[in-house]
N, C-alpha and C positions, 0 to 999 in steps of 0.2 A: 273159610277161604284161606290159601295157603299162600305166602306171598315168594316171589321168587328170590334167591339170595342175592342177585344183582340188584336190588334196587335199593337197597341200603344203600346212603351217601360214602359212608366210608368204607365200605366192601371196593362201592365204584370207585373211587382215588385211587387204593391201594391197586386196583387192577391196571387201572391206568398208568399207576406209577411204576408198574412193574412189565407191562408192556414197553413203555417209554425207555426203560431201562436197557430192556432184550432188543430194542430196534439199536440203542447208541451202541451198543457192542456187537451188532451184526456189522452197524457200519465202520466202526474201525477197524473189522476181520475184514469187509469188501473192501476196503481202502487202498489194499495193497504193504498196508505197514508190515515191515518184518520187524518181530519181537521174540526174545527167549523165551520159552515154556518155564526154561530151569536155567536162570545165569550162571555163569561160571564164578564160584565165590572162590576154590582153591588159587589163589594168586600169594606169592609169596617171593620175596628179595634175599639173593642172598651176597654177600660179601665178604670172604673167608679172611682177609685182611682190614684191621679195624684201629689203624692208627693214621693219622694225620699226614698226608705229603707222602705216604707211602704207594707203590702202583697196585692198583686194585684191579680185579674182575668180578663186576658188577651183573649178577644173574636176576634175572627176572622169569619166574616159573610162571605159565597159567595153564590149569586141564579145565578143559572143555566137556559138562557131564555129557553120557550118553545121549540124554533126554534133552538134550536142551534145547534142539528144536532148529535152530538155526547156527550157521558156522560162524566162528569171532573172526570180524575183519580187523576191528581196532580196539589197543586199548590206550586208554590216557591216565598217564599220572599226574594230578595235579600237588607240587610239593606244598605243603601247609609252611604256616608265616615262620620264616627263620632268619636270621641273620646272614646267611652264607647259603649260595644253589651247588645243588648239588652236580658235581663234575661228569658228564657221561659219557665224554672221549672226543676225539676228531676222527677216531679212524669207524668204520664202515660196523654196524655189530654186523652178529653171527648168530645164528640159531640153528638150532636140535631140536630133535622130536623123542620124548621118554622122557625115563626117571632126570631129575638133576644130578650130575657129577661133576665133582670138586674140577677134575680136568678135564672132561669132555669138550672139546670142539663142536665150533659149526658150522654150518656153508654162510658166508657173506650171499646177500641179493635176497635174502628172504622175509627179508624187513626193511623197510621201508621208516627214517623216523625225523618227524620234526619238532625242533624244540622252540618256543616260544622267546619272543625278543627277550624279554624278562627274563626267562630261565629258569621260569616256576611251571612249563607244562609241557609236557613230553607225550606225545602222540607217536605208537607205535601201528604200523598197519603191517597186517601180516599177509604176503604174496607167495603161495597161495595165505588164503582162509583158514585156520585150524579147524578140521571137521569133528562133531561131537566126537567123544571117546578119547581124545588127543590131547597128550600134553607137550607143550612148547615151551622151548626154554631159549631165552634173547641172552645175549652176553655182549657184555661193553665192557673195553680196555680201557684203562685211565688212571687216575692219581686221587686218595681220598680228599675229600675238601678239609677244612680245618675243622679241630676238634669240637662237637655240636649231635645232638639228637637229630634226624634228619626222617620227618614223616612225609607222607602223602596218603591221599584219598584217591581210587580208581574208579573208573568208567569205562562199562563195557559195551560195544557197538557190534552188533550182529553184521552179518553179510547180508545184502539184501537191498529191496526196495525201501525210500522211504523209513530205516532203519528208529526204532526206540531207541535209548541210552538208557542202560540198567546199571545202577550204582555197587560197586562192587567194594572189597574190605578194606582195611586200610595198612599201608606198610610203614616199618619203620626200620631204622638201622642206626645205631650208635657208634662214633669214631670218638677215640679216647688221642688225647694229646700225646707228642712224642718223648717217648720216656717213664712210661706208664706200664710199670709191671700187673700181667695181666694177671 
């Protein structure tokens, strides 16, 4: 007599467990959640002026891979613990679409940004979306803060319903005291 492979106890668990599994991830595709296939990790700051009280132009790169499935509506920099926040301007930024350049301009109104009472979290929302394939580059005018390491961790927010947050790389940038041969 030949018994059938389902009737083993733990044949049956592991099927169950694995049905159980394929239902929880059917239902958070029905859910309506939008989530990256492939997050945008290319994110990079840049600040070609790195001394203290001096006027800076503070660039903030992100490409958006092909595949990633959904368009970035927002990203957020949260600055990690420091003694001094970092300065991001009063006046309105500007953004461009392509490579970064040292002088490139960009149109004001296509960002959207609020920073946190504190001054530790900078929410950028980008109007439009950047759609996969695109890279965007935010520019803010201002004056470096005082001399200090200056990191943050990012978060990246698809377009969409219901939206995941997918954790993105981490930036840093050095401002050396005034006086300071480079």
């Amino acid at each position: 007599m030949t018994s059938s492979p389902t009737k083993h106890p733990l044949i049956r668990f592991t099927l169950h467990l694995l049905s159980g599994f394929a239902l929880l991830l059917s239902s958070d595709l029905a859910s309506g959640q939008t989530v990256f296939t492939k997050a945008p990790t290319e994110v990079s700051i840049h600040n070609p002026e790195k001394t203290e009280g001096l006027r800076n132009r503070t660039t903030i790169s992100i490409r958006v891979p092909e595949d990633a499935g959904a368009e970035l509506e927002f990203l957020i920099l949260s600055q990690l613990t420091n003694n001094h926040h970092w300065d991001w301007g009063r006046s309105e930024p500007e953004m461009y679409f392509g490579q970064y350049g040292l002088r490139r301009r960009g149109e004001p109104g296509l960002v959207q940004t609020i920073l946190s009472e504190s001054g530790d979290k900078l929410s950028i929302r980008f109007n439009p979306a950047i759609e996969p394939g695109k890279q965007a580059n935010v520019v803010f005018h201002s004056f470096n803060p005082d001399e200090d390491i200056y990191d943050w961790s990012t978060s990246l927010i698809p377009a969409g319903d219901d939206p995941i947050t997918s954790d993105g790389p981490m930036l840093r940038i050095s401002i050396w005291p005034k006086g300071h041969f480079r």
